[in-house]
C-alpha positions in Angstrom: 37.4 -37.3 68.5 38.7 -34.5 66.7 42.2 -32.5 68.2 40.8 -30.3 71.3 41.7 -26.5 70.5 44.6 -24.4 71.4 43.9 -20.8 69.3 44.0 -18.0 72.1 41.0 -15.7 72.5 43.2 -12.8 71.4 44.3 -14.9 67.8 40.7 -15.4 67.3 40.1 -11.4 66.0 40.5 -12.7 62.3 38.0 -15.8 62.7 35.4 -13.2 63.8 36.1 -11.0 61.2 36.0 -13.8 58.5 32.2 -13.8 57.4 31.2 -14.1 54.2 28.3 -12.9 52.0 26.7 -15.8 49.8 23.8 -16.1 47.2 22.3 -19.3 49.8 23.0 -20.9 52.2 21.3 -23.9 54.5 21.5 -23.9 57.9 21.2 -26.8 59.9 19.8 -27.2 63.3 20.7 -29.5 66.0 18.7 -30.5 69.7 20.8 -32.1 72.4 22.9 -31.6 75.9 25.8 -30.1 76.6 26.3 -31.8 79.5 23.2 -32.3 81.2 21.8 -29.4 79.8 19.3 -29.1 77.1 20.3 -27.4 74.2 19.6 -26.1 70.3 21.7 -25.0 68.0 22.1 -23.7 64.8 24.9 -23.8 62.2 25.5 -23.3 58.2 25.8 -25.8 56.3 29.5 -27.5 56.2 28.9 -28.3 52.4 28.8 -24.8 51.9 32.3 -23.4 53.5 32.9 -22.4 56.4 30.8 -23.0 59.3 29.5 -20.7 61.8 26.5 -20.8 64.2 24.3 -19.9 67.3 23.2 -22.0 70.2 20.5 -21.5 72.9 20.2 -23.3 76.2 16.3 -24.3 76.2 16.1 -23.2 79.8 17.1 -19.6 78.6 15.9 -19.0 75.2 18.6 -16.5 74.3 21.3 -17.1 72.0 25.4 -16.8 72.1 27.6 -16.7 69.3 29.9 -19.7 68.0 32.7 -19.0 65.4 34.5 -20.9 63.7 37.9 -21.2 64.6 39.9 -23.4 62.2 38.3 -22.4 58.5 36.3 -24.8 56.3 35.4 -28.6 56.8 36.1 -27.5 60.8 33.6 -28.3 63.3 35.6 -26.3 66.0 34.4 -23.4 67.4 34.7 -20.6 69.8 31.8 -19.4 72.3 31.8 -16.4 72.6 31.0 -15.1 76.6 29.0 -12.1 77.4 30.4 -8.6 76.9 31.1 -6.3 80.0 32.5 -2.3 79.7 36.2 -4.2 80.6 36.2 -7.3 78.2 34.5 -5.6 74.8 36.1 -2.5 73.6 35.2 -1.1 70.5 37.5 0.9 67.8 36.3 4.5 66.7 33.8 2.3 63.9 32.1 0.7 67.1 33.7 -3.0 65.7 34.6 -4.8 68.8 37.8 -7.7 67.7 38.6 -9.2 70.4 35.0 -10.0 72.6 36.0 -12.5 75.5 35.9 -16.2 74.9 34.0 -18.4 77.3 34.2 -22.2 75.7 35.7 -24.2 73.0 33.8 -26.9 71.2 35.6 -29.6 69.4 33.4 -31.7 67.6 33.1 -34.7 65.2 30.6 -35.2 62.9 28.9 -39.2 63.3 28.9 -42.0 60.4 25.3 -41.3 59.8 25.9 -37.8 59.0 23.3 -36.1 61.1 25.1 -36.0 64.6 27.7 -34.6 66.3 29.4 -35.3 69.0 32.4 -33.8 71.2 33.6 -31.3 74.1 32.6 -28.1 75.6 36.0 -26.7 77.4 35.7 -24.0 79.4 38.5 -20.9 79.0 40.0 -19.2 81.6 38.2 -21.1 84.5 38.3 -24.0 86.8 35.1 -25.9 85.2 35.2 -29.4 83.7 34.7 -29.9 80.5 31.4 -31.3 78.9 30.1 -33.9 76.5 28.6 -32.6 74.0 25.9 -34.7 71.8 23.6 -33.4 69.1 21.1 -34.5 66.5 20.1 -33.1 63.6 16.0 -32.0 63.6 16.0 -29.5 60.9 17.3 -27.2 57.8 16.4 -24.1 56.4 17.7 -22.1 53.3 18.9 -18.7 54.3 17.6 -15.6 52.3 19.7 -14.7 49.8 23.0 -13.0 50.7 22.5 -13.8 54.8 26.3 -13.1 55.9 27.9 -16.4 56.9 27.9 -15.0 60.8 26.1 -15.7 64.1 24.2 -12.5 63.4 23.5 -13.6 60.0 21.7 -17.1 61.6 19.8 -15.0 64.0 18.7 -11.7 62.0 17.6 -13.7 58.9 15.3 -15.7 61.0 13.7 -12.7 62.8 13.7 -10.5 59.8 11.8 -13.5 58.3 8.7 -14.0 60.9 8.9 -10.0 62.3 8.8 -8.5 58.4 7.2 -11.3 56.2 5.2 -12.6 59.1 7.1 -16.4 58.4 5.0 -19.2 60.7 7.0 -20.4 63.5 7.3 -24.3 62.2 9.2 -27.1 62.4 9.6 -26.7 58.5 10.2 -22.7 58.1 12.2 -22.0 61.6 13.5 -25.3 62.7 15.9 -23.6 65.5 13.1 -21.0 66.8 10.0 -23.7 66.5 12.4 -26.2 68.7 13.3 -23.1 71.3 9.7 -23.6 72.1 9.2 -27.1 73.4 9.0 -25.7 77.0 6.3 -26.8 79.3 3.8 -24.3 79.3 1.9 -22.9 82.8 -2.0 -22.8 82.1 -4.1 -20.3 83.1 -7.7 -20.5 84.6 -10.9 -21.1 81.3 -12.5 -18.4 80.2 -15.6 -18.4 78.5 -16.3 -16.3 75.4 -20.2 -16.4 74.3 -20.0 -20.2 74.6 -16.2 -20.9 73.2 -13.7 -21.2 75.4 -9.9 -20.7 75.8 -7.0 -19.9 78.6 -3.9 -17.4 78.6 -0.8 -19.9 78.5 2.2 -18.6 79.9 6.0 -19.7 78.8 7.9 -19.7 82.0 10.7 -17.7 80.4 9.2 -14.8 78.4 6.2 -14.5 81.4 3.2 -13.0 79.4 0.2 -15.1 79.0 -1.2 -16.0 75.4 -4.5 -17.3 74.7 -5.2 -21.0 73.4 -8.9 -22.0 72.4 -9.6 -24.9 74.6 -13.2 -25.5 72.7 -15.8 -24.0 70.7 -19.2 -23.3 71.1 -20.4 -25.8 67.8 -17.9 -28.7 68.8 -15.5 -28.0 66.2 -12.1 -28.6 66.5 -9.8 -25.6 67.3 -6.6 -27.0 66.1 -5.5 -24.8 63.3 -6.5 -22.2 65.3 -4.0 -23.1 68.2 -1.5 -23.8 65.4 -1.6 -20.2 64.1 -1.7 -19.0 68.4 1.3 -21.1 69.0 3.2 -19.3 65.9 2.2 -15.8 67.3 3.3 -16.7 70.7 6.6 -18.0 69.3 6.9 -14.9 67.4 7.0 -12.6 70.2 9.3 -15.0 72.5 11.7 -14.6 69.5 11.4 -10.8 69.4 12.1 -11.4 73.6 14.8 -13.9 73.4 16.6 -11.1 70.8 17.1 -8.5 74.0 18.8 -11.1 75.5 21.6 -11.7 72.2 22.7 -7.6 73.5 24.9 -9.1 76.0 27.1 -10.4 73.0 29.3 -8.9 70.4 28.4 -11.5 67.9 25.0 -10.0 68.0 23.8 -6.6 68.9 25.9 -5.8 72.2 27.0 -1.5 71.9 29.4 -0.5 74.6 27.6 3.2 73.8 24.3 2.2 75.2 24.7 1.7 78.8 21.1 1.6 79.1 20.9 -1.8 77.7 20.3 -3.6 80.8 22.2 -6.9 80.6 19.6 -10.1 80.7 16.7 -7.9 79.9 13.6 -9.2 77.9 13.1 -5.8 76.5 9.7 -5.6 78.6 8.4 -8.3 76.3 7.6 -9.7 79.9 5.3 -6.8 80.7 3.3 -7.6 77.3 -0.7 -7.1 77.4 -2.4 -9.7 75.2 -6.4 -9.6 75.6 -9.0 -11.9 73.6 -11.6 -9.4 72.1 -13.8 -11.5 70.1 -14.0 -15.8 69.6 -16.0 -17.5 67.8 -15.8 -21.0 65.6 -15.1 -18.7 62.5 -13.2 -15.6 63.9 -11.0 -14.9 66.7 -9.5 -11.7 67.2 -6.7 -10.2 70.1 -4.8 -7.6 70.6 -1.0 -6.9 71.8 -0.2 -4.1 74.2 3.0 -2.7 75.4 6.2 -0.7 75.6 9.3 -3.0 74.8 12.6 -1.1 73.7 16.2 -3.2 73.9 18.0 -0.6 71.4 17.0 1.8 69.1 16.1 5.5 69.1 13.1 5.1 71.1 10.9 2.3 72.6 8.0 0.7 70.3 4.6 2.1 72.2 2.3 -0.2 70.5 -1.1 -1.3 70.3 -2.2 -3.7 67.9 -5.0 -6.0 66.6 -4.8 -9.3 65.5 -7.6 -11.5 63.5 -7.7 -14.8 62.3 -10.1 -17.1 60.1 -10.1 -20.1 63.0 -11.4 -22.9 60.5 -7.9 -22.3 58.8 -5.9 -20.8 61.1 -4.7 -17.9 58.3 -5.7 -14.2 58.5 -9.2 -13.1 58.4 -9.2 -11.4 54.7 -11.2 -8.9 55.9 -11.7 -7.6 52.3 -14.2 -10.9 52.3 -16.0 -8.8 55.9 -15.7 -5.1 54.7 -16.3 -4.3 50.8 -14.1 -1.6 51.1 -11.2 -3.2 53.0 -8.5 -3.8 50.6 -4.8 -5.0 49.3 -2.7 -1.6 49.4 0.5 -3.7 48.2 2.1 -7.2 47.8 5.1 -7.6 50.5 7.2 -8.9 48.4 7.0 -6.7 44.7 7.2 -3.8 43.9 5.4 -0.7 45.3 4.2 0.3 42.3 3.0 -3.1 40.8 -0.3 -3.5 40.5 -3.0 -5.5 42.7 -5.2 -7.8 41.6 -7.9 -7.5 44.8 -9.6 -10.9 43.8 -6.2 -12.5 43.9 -5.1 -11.2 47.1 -7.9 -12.6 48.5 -7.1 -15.5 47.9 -3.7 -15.2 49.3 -4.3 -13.0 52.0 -1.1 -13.1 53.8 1.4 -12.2 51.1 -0.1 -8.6 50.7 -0.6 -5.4 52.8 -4.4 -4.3 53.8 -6.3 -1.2 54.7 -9.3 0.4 54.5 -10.5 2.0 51.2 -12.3 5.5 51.3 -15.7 4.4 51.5 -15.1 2.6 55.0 -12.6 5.5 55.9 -15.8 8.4 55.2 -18.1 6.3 57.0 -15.8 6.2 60.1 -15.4 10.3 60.0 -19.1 10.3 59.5 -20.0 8.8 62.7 -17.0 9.2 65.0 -17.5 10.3 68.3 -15.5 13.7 68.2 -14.4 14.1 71.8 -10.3 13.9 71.5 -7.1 15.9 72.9 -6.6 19.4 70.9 -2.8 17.2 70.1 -4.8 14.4 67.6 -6.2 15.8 64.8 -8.3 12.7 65.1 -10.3 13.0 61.1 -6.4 13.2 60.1 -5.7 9.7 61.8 -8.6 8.4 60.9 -7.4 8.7 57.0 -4.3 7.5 57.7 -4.1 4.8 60.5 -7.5 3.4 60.9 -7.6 -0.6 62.1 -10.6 -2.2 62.9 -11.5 -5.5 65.6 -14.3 -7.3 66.5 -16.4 -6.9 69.7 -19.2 -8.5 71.4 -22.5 -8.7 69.9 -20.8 -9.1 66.5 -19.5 -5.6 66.3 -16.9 -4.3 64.7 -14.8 -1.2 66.6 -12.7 0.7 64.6 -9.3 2.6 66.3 -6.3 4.2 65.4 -3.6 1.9 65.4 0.9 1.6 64.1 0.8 5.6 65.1 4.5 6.7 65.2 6.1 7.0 68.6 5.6 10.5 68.8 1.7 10.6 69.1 1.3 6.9 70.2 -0.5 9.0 72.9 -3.5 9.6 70.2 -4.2 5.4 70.0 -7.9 5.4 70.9 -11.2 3.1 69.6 -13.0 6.2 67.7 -16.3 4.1 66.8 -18.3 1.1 67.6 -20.7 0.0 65.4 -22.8 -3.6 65.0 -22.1 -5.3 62.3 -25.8 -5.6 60.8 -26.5 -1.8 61.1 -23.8 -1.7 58.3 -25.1 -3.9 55.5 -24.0 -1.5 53.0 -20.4 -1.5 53.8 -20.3 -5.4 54.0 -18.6 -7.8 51.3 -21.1 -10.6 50.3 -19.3 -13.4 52.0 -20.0 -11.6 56.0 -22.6 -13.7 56.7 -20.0 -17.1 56.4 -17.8 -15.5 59.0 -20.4 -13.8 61.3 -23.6 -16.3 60.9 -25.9 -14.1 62.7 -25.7 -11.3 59.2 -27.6 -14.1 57.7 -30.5 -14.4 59.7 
């Protein structure tokens, strides 16, 4: 067992402030208890320096800080405990150095180099301590230059799947992918011209999400759910973040008293709703007002489509002829794009309509609209498209900024087949009914 820990929670100012910037790391996570409790966490890679990390109670889904307490080849640690106006105070910079201290963790790393093993001692209080017992399930490597920190763990992960659109898996996210292995509450079926599905709520974020529970030809929906399961995960992450405020490891501002501690950010009010399934296609969209920081809260309404033979993004540049690759995510802005090759790599590039689809859409828009959206202006600049019923496709405005979210609207339905001169040659493989 290694020595328990006797550093105070006022001496531990300079472990917190030790964090260091490194071309990669690996970060390693663990599932266990802690106690009887279920538990993930997260920690860079001993091999590498000094070790720092995050952990989650599965019940919860949030995540509190654990620092390092005792410099390299240590697997002692600090837990941070949640901040109040009393126990964080912040400098004139904002930097809090002293943020209360809940636990101590005092571990041992096992023979077979995977586990670990120790005690969880409580500070400051009359609770017992805790066995502690982990196993290694994953590893990542950390974007290059991820500070060595708690908020280092957590923001490269979420930069990763929010940004780049990462998958949620066992292989990308280890620590987020095993956050979700939560029984999940199922809703009522629904049927969609002959397909089926249910919403699928996760007991701690609330919101439903849909799952295909068949389709109409017998074909199997998994890569389908796969890709619905990754989406779903992505927006509990983006919940489970509001819940890091109430830390100074992470995001917690003794400025913003408007934070409200063990808030989901409204993430639990979120509107998901199925507009088109099919064996080929399935399309949603994701409704709401969450806000858990920043200079206003994210009004947003946006669509989602997916190719459900693969589970990838619809290229919808193999739908619309004019629908097309404005950039690559990760090169330069100015680089140009081969549109056959982003095709075939859908997901690594940014798409939007091209000025052909753009003029048809001011063509034949209905025009009735507030005198505040210059409606032909957003069409130009912020026009999405889903699919409908009746294999049509219905064009809005969609990502306006906060200040005219107000002007989101559909501005044009149209079938599909009364279009064939806007359509790529491959439609009819993704909407059948264009071929007969």
């Amino acid at each position: 067992m290694a020595r328990m820990l006797s550093i105070s929670c006022v001496s531990l100012s300079s472990a917190l402030l030790v964090t260091t910037s490194v071309p990669a790391l690996e970060a390693i996570t663990y599932k266990g208890t802690v106690g009887r409790s279920e538990v993930i966490v997260e920690l860079s890679d001993p091999d590498e320096g000094m070790m720092e990390g995050r952990y989650s109670y599965l019940r919860v889904g949030g995540d509190i800080p654990l620092h390092n307490v005792d410099g390299i080849d240590s697997f002692e640690f600090a837990e941070e405990a949640p901040c109040t106006e009393e126990t964080c105070i912040a400098d004139e910079n904002g930097t809090i150095s002293d943020p209360p201290i809940g636990a101590h963790w005092a571990l041992t790393l096992a023979a077979d180099g995977t586990s670990l093993e120790g005690q969880w001692i409580p500070v400051g209080k009359s609770g017992k301590s805790l066995d502690i017992r982990l196993a290694e399930i994953g590893r990542r490597t950390l974007p290059k230059d991820t500070e060595n920190s708690p908020m280092g763990l957590a923001d490269s992960a979420f930069f990763r799947i929010h940004a780049y659109g990462d998958p949620v898996t066992a292989v990308t996210h280890p620590y987020e992918h095993a956050k979700m292995d939560v029984s999940l509450t199922e809703g009522a079926i629904q049927d969609i011209d002959g397909s089926q599905l249910r919403f699928v709520t996760d007991p701690r974020t609330i919101f439903g999400f849909p799952r295909v529970v068949a389709l109409v030809d017998g074909s199997s929906p998994d890569a389908a759910n796969r890709a619905l399961a990754s989406r779903h995960a992505a927006i509990n992450v983006a919940a489970f973040s509001c819940l890091n405020n109430d830390y100074a490891g992470f995001s917690y501002s003794p400025y913003d008293s408007s934070i409200e501690s063990g808030s989901l950010g409204d993430y639990d009010g979120e509107i998901i709703a199925v507009s088109y399934l099919s064996p080929t296609v399935m399309g949603w969209t994701e409704a709401g007002s969450t806000w858990c920081g920043g200079a206003h809260p994210n009004n947003h309404f946006d669509s989602f489509i997916i190719d459900v033979k693969t589970g990838g993004t619809l290229p919808l540049g193999r739908v619309f002829k004019h629908w097309v690759a404005t950039s690559r995510i990760e090169a330069d802005a100015d680089s140009a794009i081969d549109q056959t090759a982003a095709l075939a790599d859908p997901d690594q590039y940014l798409w939007g309509p091209g000025e052909p689809l753009i003029d048809y859409v001011l063509a034949h828009h209905r025009r009735e609209a507030s005198e505040d959206c210059d409606i032909d202006e957003l069409i130009t600049t912020n026009l999405g498209v889903r699919f409908g019923p009746g294999d049509t496709a219905i064009f809005s405005l969609e990502d306006l900024p906060h200040a005219i979210f107000a002007c989101t609207e559909d501005v044009l339905t149209v079938k599909l087949a009364d279009i064939p001169e806007l359509l790529a040659p491959t439609a009819s493989e993704y909407f059948p009914s264009l071929g007969r």
